[in-house]
C-alpha positions in Angstrom: 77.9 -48.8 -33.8 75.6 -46.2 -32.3 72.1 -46.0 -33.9 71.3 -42.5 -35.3 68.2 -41.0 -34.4 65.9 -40.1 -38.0 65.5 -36.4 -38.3 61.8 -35.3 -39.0 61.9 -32.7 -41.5 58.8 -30.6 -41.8 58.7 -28.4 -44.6 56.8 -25.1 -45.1 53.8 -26.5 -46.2 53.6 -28.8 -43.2 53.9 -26.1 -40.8 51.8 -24.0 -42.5 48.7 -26.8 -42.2 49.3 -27.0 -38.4 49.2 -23.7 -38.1 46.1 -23.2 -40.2 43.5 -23.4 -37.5 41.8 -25.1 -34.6 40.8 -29.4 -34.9 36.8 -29.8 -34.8 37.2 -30.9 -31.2 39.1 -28.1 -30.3 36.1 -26.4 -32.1 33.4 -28.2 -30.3 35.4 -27.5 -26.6 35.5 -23.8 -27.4 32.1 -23.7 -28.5 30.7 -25.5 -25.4 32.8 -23.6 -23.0 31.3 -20.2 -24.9 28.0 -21.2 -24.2 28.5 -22.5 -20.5 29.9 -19.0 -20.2 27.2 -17.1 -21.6 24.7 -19.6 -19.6 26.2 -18.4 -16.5 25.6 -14.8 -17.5 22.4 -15.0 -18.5 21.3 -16.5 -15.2 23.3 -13.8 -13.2 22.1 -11.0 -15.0 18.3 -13.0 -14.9 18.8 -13.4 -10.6 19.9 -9.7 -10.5 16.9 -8.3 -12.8 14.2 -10.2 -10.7 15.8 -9.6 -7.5 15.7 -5.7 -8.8 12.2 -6.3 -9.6 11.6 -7.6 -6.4 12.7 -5.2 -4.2 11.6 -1.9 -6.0 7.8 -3.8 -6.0 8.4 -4.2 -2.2 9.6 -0.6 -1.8 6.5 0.6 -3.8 4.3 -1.6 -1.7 5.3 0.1 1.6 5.4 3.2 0.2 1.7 3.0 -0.3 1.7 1.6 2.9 3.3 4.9 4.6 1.0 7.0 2.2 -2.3 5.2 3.7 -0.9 6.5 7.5 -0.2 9.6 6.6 -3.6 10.3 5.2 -5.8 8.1 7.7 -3.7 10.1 10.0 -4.5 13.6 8.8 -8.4 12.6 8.2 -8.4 11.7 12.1 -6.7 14.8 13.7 -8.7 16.9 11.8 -12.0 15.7 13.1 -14.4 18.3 14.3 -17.8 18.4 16.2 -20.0 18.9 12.8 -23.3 16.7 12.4 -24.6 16.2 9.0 -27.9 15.1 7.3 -28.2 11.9 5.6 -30.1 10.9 2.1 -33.6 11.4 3.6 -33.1 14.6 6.0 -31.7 12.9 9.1 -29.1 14.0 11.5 -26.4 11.9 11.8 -23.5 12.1 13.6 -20.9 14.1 13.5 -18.7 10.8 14.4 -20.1 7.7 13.9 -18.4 4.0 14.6 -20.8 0.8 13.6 -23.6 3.1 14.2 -27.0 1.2 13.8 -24.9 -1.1 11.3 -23.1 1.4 9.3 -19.7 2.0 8.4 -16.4 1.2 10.2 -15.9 4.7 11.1 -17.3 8.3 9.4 -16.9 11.7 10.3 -16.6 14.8 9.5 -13.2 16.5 9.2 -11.5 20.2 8.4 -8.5 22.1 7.4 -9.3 21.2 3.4 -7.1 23.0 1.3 -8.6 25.5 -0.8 -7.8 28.7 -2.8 -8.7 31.9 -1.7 -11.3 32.6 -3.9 -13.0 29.4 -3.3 -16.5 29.9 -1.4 -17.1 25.9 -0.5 -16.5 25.3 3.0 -13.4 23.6 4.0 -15.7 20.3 6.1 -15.6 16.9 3.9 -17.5 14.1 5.3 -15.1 11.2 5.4 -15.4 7.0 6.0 -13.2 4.2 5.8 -14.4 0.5 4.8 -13.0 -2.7 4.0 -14.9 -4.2 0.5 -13.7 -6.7 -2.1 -10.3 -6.5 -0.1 -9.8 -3.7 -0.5 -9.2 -0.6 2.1 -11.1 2.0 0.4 -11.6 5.6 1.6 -15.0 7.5 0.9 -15.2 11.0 0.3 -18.5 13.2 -0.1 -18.7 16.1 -2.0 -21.1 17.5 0.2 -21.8 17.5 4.1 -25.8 17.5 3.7 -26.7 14.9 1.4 -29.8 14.4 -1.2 -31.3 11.4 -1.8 -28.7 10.9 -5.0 -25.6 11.6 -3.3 -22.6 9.2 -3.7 -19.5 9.3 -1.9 -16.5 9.2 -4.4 -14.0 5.6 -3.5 -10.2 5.8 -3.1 -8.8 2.7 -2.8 -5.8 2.7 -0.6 -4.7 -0.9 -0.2 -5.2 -4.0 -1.6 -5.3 -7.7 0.2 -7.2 -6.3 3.3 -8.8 -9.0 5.1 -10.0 -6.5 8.5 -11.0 -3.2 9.5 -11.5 -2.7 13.4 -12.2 0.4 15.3 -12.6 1.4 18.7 -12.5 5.3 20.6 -12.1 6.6 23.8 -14.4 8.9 25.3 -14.3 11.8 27.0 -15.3 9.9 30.5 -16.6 6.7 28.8 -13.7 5.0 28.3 -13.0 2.8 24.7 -15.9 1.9 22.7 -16.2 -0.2 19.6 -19.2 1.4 18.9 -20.4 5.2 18.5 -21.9 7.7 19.8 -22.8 6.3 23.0 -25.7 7.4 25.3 -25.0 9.1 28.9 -26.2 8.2 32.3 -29.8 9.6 31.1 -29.8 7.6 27.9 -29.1 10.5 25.5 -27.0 10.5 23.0 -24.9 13.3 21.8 -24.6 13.6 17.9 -21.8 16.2 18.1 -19.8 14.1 20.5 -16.5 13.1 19.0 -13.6 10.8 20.9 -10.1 12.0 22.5 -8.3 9.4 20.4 -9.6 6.7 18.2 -7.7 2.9 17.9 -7.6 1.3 14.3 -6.4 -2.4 13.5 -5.9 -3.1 9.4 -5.7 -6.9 8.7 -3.3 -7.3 5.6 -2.1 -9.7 3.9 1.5 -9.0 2.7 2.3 -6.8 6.5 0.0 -8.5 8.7 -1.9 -6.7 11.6 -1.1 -2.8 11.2 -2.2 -0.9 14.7 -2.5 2.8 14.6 -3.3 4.8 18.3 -4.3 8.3 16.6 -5.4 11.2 19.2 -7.2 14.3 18.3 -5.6 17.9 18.0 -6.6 20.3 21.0 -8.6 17.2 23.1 
């Protein structure tokens, strides 16, 4: 005689208890997988908001870069022949390069913009320097100076390490410093170059070389 197999009966209320919700380790599991999950996310969206960071700091960074070009550039080509007086009534130079231990480079430039009604002259006496790292531009609100005169400071970059200038001459060939005297020993205060050489020492781009020549020469 066959053995009959027992038939499990489960009532309503049974069914209803298994179907009540999820065991504590089911629990736990869904939990931990949740927070694996938003783990994961937080990281990705962390990479993608630094890597964002990263890039639009860079992109600003060389756009200052291209901005400092632009406008050592335009202060070069407009160069013109003009001598000026210093602090205490002296001419000096209408381009000068480590001249008797002064700046990097200075001269005097045109083509200022100005409003028709404006009476000033369009001539600002510019320089460039390297100080505290920095690239800084130096502008004077005057071409003749008094005693009290101070040139106003633009920095242009940061994390400079180097500023080197040379200029060619008009039959002199390049010079690292200027003006330079002629076969009698004279020197010409309103001489300026036919192109002038500049080397920036940074940081973050390295060496930046810039071969600038001089409208009309």
């Amino acid at each position: 005689m066959t053995e009959r197999t027992p038939i499990l009966f489960i009532t309503p209320t049974d069914l209803k208890k298994r179907q009540s919700g999820f065991t504590l380790l089911e629990l736990l599991i869904a939990v931990a997988i949740f927070g694996l999950i938003g783990l994961a996310g937080y990281r990705m969206l962390n990479s993608v908001v630094n890597t964002y960071q990263q890039t639009s700091s860079r992109s600003d960074e060389f756009s200052l870069l291209q901005k400092t070009m632009v406008v050592l550039e335009q202060d070069v080509r407009h160069m013109v022949a003009r001598g000026v007086r210093d602090g205490l009534g002296d001419p000096t130079p209408a381009f000068s390069m480590n001249y008797q231990g002064g700046l990097p480079i200075e001269f005097t430039r045109g083509g200022r913009w100005r409003f028709p009604e404006d009476q000033h002259s369009d001539l600002t006496r510019i320089a460039y320097r390297v100080e505290d790292k920095q690239l800084q531009r130096l502008i004077w609100p005057v071409l003749d100076r008094a005693e009290d005169s101070e040139p106003q400071v633009q920095i242009l970059l940061n994390e400079v390490s180097g500023l080197e200038v040379r200029a060619l001459g008009q039959d002199s060939g390049w010079q690292t410093t200027w003006p330079v005297e002629d076969n009698q020993g004279v020197i010409d205060l309103f001489s300026i170059p036919r192109a002038v050489d500049i080397k920036i020492q940074t940081q973050k781009y390295g060496l930046i070389q810039r071969l600038i020549t001089l409208d009309g020469l």
